[in-house]
C-alpha positions as CSV (number, residue, x, y, z in Angstrom):
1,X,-111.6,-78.6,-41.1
2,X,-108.7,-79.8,-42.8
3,X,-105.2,-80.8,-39.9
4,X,-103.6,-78.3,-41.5
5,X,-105.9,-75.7,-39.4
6,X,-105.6,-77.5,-36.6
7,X,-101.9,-76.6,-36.5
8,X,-103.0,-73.5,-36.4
9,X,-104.9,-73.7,-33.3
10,X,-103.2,-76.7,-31.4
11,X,-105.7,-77.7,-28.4
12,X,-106.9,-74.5,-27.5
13,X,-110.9,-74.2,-28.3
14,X,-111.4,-78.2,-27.9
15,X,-112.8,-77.1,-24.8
16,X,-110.0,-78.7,-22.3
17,X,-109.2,-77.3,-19.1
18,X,-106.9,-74.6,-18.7
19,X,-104.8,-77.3,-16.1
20,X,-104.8,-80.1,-18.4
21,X,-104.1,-77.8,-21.6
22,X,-101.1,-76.8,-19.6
23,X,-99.8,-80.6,-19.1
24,X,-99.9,-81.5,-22.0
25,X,-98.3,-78.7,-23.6
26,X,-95.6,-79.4,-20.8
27,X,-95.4,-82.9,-22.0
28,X,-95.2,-81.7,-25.6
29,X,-98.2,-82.2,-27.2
30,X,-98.4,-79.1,-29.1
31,X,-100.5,-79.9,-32.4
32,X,-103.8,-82.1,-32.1
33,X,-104.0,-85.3,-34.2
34,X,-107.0,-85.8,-36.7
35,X,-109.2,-88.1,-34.0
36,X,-107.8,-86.1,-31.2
37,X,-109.1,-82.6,-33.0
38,X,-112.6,-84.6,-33.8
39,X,-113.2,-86.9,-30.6
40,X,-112.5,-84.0,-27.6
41,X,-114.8,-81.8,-28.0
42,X,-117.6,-84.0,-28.4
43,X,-116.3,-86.1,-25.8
44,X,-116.0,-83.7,-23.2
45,X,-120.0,-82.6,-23.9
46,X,-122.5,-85.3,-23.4
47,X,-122.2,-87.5,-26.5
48,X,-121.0,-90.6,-27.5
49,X,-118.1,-91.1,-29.9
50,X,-117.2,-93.8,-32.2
51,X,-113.6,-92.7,-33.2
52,X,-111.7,-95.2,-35.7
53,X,-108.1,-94.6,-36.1
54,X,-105.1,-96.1,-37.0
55,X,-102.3,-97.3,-33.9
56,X,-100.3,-94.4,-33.2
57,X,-102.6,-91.7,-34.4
58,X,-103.0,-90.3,-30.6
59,X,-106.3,-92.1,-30.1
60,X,-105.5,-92.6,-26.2
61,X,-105.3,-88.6,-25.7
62,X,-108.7,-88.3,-27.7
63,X,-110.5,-90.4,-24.6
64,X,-108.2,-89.6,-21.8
65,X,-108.8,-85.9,-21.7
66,X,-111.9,-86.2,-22.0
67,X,-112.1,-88.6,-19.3
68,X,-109.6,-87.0,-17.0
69,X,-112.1,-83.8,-17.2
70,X,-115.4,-85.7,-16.8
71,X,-114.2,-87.2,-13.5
72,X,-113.0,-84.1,-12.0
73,X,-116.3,-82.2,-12.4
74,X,-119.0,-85.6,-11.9
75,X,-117.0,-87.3,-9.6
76,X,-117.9,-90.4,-11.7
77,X,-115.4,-93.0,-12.3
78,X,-113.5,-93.9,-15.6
79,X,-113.4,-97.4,-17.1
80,X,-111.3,-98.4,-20.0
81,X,-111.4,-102.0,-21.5
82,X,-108.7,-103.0,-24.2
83,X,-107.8,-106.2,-25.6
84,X,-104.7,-107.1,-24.4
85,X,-102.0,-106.1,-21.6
86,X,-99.4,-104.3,-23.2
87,X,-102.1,-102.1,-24.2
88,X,-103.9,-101.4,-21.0
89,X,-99.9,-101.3,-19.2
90,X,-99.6,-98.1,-22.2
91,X,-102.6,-97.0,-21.5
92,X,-102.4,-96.4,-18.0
93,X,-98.9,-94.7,-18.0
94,X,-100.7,-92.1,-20.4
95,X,-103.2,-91.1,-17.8
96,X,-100.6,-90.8,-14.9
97,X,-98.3,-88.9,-17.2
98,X,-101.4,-86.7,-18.0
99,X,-103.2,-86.6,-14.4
100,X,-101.0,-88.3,-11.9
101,X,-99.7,-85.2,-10.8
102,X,-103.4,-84.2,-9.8
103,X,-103.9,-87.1,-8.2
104,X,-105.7,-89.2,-10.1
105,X,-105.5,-92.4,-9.7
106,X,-106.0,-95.6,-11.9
107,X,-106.1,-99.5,-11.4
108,X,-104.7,-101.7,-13.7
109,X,-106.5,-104.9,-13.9
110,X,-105.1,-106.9,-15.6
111,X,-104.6,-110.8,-16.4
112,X,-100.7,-112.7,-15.6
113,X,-100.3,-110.5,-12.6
114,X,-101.1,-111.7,-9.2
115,X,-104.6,-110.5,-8.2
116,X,-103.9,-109.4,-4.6
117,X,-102.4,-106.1,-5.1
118,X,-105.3,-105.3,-8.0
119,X,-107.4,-105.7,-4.9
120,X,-106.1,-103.5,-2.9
121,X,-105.8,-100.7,-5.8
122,X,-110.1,-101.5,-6.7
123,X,-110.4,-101.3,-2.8
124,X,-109.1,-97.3,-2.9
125,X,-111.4,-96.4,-5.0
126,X,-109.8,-95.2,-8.4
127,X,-110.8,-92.7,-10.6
128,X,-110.0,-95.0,-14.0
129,X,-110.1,-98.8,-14.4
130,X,-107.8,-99.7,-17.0
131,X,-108.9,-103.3,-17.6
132,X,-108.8,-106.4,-19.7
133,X,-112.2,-108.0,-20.4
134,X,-111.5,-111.3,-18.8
135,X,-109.6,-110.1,-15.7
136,X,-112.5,-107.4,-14.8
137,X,-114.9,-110.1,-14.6
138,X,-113.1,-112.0,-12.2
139,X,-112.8,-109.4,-10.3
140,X,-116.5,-108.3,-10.2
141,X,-117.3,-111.5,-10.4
142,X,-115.5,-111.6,-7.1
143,X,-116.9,-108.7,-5.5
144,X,-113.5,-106.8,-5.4
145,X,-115.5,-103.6,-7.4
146,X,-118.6,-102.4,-8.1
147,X,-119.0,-100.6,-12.2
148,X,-122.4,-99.0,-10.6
149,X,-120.7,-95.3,-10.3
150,X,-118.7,-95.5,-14.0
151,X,-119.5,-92.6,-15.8
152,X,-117.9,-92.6,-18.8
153,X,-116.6,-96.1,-20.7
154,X,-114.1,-96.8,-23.3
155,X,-114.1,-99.7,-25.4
156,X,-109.9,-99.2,-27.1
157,X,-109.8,-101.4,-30.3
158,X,-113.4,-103.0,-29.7
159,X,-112.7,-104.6,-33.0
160,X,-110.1,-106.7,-31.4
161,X,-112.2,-107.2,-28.6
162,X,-114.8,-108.8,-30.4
163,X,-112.3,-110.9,-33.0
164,X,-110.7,-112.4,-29.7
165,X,-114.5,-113.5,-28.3
């Protein structure tokens, strides 16, 4: 199916719920991207997906939703490893403008920030873990969080994961 027909149909039939089809119309999202049109409605069933796009093609909606739904329904938690900071910092303010509202909550763990309130935030129990590679591992490392309940991960730009080591 060409983008062109996606126009057409915007994010109805992706299979999204009517709640979070509503925010993000009221955030403006009208008109799914390519990899958002592709990746959500095999994300939101039981599959994997391998999505490869380029940097603002609206690859952090095409796991979010997905995400945001899975948690509500299995009660699992969310884990999302990126590369660097900035990214996870963007990342995070995309889920609590898409779920915050419903209370999800998130914990940025992240390195160059003190590792006391990151504690605190793993301690209550968040629905997504927004993380850096390195900084994660200190912290389970650490015993400040159990990955046993994650239900769903997300490995954002693994490419760059794996240049950086």
């Amino acid at each position: 199916m060409k983008h062109e027909d996606n126009q057409k149909k915007g994010f109805e039939g992706l299979g999204i719920e009517p709640a979070i089809l509503k925010r993000i119309a009221d955030l403006g999202f009208v008109t799914p991207t390519p990899i958002q049109y592709k990746a959500i409605p095999i994300a939101t069933g039981d599959e994997d997906v391998v999505g490869i796009a380029q940097t603002g093609s609206g690859k952090t909606l095409a796991f979010a939703i997905p995400m945001i739904q899975k948690i509500a329904i299995t009660k699992k938690r969310g884990l999302v490893l990126l590369p660097t900071r900035e990214l996870a910092v963007q990342v995070e303010e995309t889920f609590n403008k898409v779920a915050g509202e419903y209370g999800l909550r998130t914990a940025l763990v992240i390195g160059g920030i003190g590792i006391g309130p990151q504690v605190t935030k793993l301690k209550a129990k968040p629905h997504v873990i927004i993380a850096t590679p390195g900084r994660l591992i200190d912290h389970v490392e650490q015993k400040n969080v159990s990955l046993s309940d994650v239900g769903m991960l997300v490995l954002d730009e693994a490419d760059r994961m794996l240049d950086m080591g």
